[in-house]
C-alpha positions as CSV (number, residue, x, y, z in Angstrom):
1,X,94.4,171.0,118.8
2,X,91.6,171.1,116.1
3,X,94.3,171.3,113.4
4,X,95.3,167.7,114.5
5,X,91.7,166.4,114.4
6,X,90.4,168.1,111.0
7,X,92.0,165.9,108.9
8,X,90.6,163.1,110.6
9,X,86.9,164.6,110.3
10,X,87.7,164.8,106.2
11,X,89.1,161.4,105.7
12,X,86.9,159.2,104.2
13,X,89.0,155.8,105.1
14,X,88.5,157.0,108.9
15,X,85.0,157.6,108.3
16,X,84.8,154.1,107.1
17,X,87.0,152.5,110.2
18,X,84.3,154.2,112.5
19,X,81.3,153.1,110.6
20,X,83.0,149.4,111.0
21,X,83.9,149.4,114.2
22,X,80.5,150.7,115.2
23,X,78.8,148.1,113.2
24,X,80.9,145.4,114.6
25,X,80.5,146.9,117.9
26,X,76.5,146.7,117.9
27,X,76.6,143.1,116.6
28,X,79.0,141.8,119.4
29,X,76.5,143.3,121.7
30,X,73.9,141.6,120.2
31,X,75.9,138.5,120.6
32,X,76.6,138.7,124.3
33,X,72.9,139.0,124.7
34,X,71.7,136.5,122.6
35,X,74.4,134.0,124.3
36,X,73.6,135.2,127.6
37,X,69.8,134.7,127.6
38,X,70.2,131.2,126.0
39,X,72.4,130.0,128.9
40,X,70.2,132.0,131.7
41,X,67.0,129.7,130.5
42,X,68.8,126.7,131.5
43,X,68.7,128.0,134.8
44,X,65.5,128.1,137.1
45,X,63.0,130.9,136.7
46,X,64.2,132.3,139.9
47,X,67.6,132.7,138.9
48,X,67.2,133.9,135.4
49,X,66.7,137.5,135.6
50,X,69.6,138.1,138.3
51,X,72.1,135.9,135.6
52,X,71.2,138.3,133.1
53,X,71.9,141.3,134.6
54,X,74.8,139.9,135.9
55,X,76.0,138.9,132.4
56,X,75.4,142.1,130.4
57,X,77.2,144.1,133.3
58,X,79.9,141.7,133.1
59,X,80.3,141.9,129.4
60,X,79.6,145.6,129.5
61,X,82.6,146.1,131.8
62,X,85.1,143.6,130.0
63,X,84.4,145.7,126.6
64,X,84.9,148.7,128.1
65,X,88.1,147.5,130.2
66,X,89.2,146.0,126.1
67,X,88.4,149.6,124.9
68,X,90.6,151.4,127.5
69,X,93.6,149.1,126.7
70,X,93.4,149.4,123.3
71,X,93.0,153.5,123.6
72,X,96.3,152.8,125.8
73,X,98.4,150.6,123.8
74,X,97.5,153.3,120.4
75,X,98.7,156.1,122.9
76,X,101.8,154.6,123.0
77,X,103.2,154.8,119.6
């Protein structure tokens, strides 16, 4: 099992795809939040906090649900 993974841990070009995919992952987030509060403060007050939580779990669960099928559809080749 660990002979399958080592050369991934010395390749530098998958080192690179994980640094990107990180960094694109944290600035997505950072989208969906920045989206999500500017649509929750057209709401009223009342309504604002429970739309956010709503939103991030939403989006939270969709990436994941992505992330899964992606991991899937790489298992399959």
């Amino acid at each position: 099992m660990l002979e399958s993974i080592t050369p991934l841990l010395t390749d530098p070009a998958a080192w690179a795809a994980l640094v990107t995919l990180v960094v694109m992952e944290v600035v997505l987030g950072i989208d969906n939040l920045i989206f999500i509060s500017i649509l929750s403060n057209k709401l009223p007050p009342e309504h604002r906090q429970r739309t956010r939580r709503i939103g991030i779990g939403l989006a939270l669960i969709m990436r994941l649900g992505l992330l899964a099928t992606i991991g899937w559809i790489v298992g399959l080749t």
